[in-house]
C-alpha positions in Angstrom: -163.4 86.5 -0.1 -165.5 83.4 -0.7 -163.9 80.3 0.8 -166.6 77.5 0.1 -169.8 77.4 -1.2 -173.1 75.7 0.5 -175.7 74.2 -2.4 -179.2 73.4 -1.7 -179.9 70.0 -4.0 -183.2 69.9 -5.5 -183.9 72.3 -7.8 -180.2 73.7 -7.6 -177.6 71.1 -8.2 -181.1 68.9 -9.7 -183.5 70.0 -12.1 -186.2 71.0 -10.0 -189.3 69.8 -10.1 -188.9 66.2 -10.1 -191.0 65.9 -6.9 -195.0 66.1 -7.4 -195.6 68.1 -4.4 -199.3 67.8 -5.1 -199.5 64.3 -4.7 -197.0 64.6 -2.0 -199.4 66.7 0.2 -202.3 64.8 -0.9 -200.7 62.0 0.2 -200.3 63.4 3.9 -203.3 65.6 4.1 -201.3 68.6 4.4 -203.2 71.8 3.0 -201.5 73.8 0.3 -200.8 76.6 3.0 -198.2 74.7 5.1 -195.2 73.1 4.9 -194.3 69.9 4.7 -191.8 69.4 7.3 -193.8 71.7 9.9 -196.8 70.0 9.3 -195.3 66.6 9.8 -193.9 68.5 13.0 -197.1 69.9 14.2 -199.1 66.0 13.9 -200.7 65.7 17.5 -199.5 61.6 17.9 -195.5 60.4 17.0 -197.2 57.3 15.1 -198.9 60.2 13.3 -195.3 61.5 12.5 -194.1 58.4 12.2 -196.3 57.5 9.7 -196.5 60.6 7.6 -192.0 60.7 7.4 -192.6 57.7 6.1 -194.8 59.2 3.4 -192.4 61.8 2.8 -188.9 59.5 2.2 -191.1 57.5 -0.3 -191.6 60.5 -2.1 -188.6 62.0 -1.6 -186.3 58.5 -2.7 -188.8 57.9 -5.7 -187.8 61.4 -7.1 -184.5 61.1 -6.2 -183.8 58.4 -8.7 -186.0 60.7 -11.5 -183.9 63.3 -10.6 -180.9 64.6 -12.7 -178.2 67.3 -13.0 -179.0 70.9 -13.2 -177.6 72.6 -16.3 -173.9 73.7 -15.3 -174.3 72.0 -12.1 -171.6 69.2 -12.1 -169.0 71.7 -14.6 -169.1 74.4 -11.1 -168.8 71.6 -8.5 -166.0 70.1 -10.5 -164.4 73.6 -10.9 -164.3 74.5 -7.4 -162.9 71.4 -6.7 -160.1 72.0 -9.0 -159.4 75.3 -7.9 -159.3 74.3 -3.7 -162.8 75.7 -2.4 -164.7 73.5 0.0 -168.0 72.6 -1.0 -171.2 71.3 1.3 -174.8 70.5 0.8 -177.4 71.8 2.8 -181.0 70.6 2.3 -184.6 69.6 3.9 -184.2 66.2 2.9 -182.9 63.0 3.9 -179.5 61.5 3.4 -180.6 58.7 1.3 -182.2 60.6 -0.8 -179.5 62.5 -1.5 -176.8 59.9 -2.0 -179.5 58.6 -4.5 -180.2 61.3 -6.8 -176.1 62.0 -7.1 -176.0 58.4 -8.8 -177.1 60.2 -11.4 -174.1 62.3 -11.7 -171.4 61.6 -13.9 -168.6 63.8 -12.6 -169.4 64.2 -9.0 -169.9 62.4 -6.4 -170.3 62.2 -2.4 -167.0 62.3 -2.0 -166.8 65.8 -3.8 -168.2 68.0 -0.6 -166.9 67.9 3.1 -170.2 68.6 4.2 -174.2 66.9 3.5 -176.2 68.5 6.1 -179.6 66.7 6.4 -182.9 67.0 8.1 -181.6 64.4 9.9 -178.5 66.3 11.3 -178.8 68.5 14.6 -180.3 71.7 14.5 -183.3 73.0 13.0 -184.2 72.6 9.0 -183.9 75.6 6.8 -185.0 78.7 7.1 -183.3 78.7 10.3 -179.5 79.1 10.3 -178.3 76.5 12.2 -177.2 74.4 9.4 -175.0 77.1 7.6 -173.8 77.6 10.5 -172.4 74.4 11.1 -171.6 73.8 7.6 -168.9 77.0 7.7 -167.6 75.6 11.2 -167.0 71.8 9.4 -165.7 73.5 6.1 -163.5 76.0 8.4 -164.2 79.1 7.1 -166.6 82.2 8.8 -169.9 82.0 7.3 -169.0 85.7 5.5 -166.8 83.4 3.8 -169.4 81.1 2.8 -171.6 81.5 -0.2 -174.8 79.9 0.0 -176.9 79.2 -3.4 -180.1 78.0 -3.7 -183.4 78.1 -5.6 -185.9 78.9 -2.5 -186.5 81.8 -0.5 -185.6 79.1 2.2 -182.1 79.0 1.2 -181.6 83.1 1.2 -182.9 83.4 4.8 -180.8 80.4 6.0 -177.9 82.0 4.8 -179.4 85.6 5.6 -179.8 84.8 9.0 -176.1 83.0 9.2 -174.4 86.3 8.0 -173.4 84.8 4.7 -173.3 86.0 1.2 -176.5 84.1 -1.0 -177.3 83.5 -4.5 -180.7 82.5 -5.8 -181.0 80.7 -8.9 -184.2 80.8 -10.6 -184.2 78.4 -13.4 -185.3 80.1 -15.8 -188.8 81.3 -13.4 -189.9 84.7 -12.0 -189.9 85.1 -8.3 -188.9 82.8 -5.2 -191.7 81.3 -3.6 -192.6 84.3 -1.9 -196.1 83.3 -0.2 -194.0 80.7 1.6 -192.4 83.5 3.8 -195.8 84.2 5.4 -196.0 80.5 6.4 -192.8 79.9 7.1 -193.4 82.6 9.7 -189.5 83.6 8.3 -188.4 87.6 7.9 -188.6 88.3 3.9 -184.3 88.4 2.4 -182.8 89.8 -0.7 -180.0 87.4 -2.2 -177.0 89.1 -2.3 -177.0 87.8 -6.4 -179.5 86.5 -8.4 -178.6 84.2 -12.0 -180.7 82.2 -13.8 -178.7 78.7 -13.9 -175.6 77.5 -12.2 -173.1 78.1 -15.4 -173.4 81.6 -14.4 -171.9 80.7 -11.2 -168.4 80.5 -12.3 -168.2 83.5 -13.8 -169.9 85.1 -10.6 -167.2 84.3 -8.4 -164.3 85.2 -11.1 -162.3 82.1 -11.3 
């Protein structure tokens, strides 16, 4: 039985794509083959990462106000709201930028999940479980409880690894990023379900 659900943001409860990820990397010098966050991670001096975070919440806040809603996003927030199951968000980005892009929401707010895990928050970024894991323990269900939906292969390991039930959606596009799982250095995962927008989400989990 699924007792909450855990959203990535960009590109799941936000149309993706708002951030120009080639400029982005441009930006920082980081080669198509990495990613972002580990690169940052990996700079040799912390006025390097300093610097480069920087970079990267620029980015991340300008898009954020570009951003808006994914198709059926704020109906199945709103819905599992009114029907009493928790809701979280879990994502590689920063608070602000979040609490930015849901300005552009109409029916939902902050307010609307128990639980905005961060980069910022303890434990290690997705792909690595820790923040399912401590979303389930805030929202107070077992993570077998917990559904976890996202757009990135990131998301499906995350919750893969936590022992949760996942759901890619792939807006409308073939395939999930795969060549990331090689950098990621991340063990490939199968969602549990695959749909291409979130108004098939509803229906998915039959309320």
């Amino acid at each position: 039985m699924i007792r909450a659900v855990l959203f990535d943001f960009d590109g799941t409860l936000t149309r993706p794509d708002s951030l120009d990820f080639g400029a982005l990397r441009r930006a920082l010098g980081c080669p198509p083959s990495a990613m972002i966050l580990e690169y940052i991670e990996a700079l040799p001096g912390q006025e390097e990462r300093t610097k480069a975070h920087g970079i990267l919440s620029a980015f991340e806040l300008a898009a954020a106000r570009a951003s808006v809603p994914n198709p059926g996003a704020e109906e199945a927030v709103v819905l599992l709201r009114d029907r009493g199951i928790g809701r979280g968000i879990l994502t590689r980005n920063t608070l602000a930028s979040i609490r930015e892009s849901l300005k552009n929401f109409r029916a939902v707010s902050e307010a609307d999940f128990a639980v905005i895990h961060t980069r910022e928050s303890p434990g290690r970024p997705k792909p690595h479980p820790d923040g399912v894991i401590e979303a389930a323990r805030r929202l107070g269900v077992k993570t077998a409880e917990l559904l976890v939906v996202g757009d990135f292969i990131f998301d499906i390991a995350a919750g893969k690894a936590a022992g949760a039930p996942t759901v890619l959606v792939t807006n409308g596009r073939a395939g999930t990023g795969s060549g990331a799982w090689a950098h990621a250095k991340v063990e490939a995962a199968v969602p549990d379900y695959t749909i291409e927008s979130l108004s098939e989400l509803v229906p998915l989990l039959e309320l």
